[in-house]
C-alpha positions in Angstrom: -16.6 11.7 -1.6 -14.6 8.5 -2.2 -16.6 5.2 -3.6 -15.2 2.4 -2.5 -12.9 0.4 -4.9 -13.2 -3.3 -5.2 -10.0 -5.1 -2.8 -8.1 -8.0 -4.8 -5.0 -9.7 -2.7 -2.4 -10.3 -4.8 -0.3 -13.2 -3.2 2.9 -13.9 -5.1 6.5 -14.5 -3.7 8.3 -13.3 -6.9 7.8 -9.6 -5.4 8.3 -7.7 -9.2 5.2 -9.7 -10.3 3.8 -8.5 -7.3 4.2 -5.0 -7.6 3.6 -5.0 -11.8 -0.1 -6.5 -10.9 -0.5 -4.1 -8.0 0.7 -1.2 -10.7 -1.9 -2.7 -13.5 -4.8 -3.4 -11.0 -4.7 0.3 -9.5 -4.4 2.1 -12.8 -7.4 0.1 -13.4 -9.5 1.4 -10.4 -9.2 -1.6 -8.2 -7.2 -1.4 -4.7 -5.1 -4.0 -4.6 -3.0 -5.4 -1.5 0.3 -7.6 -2.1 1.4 -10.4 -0.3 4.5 -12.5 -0.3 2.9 -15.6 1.1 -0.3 -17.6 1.5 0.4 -17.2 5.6 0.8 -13.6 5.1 -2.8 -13.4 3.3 -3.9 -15.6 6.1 -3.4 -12.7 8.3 -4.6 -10.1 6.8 -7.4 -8.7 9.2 -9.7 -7.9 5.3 -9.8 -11.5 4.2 -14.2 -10.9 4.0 -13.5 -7.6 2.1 -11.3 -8.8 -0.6 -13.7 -10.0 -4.0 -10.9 -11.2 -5.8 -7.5 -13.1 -4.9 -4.7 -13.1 -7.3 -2.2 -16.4 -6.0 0.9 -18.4 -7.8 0.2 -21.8 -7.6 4.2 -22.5 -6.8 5.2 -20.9 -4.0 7.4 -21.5 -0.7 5.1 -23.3 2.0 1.7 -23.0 1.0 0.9 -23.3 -2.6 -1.8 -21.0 -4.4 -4.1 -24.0 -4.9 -3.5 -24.7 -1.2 -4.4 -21.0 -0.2 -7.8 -21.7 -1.7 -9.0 -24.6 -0.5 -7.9 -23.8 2.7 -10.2 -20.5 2.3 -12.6 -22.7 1.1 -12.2 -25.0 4.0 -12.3 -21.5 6.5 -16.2 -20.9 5.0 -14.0 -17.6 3.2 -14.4 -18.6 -0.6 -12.6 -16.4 -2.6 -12.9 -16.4 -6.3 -9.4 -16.9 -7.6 -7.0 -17.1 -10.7 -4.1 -18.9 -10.3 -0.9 -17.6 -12.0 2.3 -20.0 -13.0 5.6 -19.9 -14.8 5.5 -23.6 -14.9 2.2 -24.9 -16.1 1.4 -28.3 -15.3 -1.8 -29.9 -17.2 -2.9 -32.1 -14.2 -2.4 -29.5 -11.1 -4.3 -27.0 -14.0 -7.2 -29.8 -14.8 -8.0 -30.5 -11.3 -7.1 -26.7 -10.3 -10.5 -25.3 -12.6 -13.3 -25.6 -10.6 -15.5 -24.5 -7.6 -14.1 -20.9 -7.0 -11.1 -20.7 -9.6 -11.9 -18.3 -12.2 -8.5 -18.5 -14.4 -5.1 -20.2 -14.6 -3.0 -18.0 -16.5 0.5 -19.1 -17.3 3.2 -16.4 -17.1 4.0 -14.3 -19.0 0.5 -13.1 -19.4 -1.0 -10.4 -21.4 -2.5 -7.5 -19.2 -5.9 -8.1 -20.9 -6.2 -11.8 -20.0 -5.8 -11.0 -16.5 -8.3 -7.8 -16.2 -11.0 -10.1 -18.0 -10.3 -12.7 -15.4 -10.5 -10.1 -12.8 -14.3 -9.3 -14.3 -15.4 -13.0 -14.4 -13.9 -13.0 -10.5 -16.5 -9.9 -9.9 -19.2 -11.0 -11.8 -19.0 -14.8 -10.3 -18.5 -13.0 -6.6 -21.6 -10.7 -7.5 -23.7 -13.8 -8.5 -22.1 -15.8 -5.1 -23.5 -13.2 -2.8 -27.1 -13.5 -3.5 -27.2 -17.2 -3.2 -25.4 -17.7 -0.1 
């Protein structure tokens, strides 16, 4: 008897960051699916099943911030952190709002993204009944 585990989409093209948050998330209980791009993620035939997405903002082609608002756009709102190496205070100030959960600037502690994970499930929980 399997209960199902909550999906979160990592998209990332840095693929060790990848794989280390796939590694954390799954020891955690979750199943996570990777990505190396917000086209890839695009694709993916799950998009309605995953309740959290786990995006750089800076990537090749689409950016993170892009990814979401173009889910947004879709009528697929995700709740989202964004991850960076390079933090910049205005794409982070206009970044925090409807559907973004956390901006976490790399490296970041394991903690600070599993709590973000739990505000994404919490706010996705609250989403679902108001919709």
């Amino acid at each position: 008897m399997s209960t199902k585990r909550p999906l979160i989409a990592i998209v990332d093209d840095d693929e060790s960051m990848r794989e280390a948050i796939k590694g954390l998330l799954r020891s955690m209980g979750f199943d996570a699916q990777t990505f190396s791009s917000a086209d890839d993620f695009l694709r993916f035939p799950n998009i309605r099943g995953t309740v959290c997405l786990v995006t750089d903002i800076n990537m090749p082609g689409m950016s993170g911030l892009d990814l979401h608002h173009r889910l947004v756009a879709l009528g697929k709102s995700i709740p989202t952190v964004l991850i960076t190496a390079f933090p910049e205070k205005n794409v982070l100030a206009s970044a925090l709002g409807a559907g973004i959960v956390g901006c976490l600037t790399k490296p970041f502690g394991e903690q600070v993204l599993l709590d973000c994970i739990h505000s994404a499930l919490a706010f996705g929980s609250e989403g679902e009944s108001g919709s």
